[in-house]
N, C-alpha and C positions, 0 to 999 in steps of 0.2 A: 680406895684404888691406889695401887703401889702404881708412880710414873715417874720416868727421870725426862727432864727436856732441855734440851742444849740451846743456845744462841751464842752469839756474838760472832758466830763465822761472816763473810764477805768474799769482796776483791781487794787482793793487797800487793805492793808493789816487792820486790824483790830485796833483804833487809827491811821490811816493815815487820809491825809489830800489830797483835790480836791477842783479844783475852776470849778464852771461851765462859762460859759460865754454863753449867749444870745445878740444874735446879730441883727436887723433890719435892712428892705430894708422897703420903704414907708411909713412908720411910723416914728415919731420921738419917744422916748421913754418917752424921757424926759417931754411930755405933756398926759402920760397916767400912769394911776396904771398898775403893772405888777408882775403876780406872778410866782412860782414856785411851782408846783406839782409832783408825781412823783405813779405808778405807778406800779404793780406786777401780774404776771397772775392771774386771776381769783378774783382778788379785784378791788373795785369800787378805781376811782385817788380820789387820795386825796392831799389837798395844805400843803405845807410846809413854804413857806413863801412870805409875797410879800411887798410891796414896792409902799406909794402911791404917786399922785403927788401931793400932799398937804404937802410941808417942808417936803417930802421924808421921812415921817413916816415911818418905820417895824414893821411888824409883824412876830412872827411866830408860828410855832405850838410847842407843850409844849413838845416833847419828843426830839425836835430839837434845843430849849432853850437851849443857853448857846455855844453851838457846832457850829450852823450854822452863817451864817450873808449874810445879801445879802445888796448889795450896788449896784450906777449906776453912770456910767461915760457918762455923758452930751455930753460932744465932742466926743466922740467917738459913740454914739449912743446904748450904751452897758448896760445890767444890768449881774449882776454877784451874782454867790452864795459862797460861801467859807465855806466848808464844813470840820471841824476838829475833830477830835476823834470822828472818823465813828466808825460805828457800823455793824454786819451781819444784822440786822435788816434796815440800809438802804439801800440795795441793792435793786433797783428799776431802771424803766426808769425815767428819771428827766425829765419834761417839763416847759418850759416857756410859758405865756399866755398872753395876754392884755385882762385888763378887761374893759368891757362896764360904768362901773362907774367912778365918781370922787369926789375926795373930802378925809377927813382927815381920814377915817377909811377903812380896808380894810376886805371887802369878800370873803373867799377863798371857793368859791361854783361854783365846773366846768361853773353851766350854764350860769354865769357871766362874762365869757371870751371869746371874740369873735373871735379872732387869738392866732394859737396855733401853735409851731414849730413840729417835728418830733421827738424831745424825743434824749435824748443821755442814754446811758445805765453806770450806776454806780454797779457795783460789790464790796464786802468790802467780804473779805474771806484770808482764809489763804494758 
């Protein structure tokens, strides 16, 4: 059974710092692009950054520049986000995806992603 599943979201105070962690069963990660999106009532998801498997390129999106980093641990089958000087403004469900592409440049366009985990929830508030 192909599953991705996320952890490490919480409550976090405004400038603190969260690592997400994605994790796979049936997949190896390591031979697929994988991003990171995240999510709020009533707004369409949108990708925050992803990671391809062409020399493990990143991307990510511009208001996350600088703050974010996502990185992946081969042996451990793991992709991870590290999230620093949060903002109220990210508080979202975060998810992890695989996308159906490959190769050196990355897509962050939901419909591009064919397993998706169940979202972990990030709060940034005081």
């Amino acid at each position: 059974q192909v599953q991705l599943v996320e952890s490490g979201g919480g409550l976090v105070q405004p400038g603190g710092s969260l690592r997400l962690s994605c994790a796979a069963s049936g997949i190896t990660l390591e031979y697929s692009a994988i991003g990171w999106f995240r999510q709020v009532p009533g707004k369409e998801r949108e990708g925050v950054s992803c990671i391809t498997n062409h020399e493990d390129r990143t991307y990510y999106e511009a208001s996350v520049t600088g703050r974010f980093t996502m990185s992946r641990d081969n042996a451990e089958n793991m992709v991870y986000l590290q999230m620093n000087s949060l903002k109220p403004e990210d508080t979202a469900i975060y998810f992890c995806a695989r996308a159906i592409y490959s190769g050196p440049t990355c897509i962050l366009r939901p419909a591009l992603f064919d397993v998706w985990g169940q979202g972990t929830q990030v709060t940034v508030s005081l």
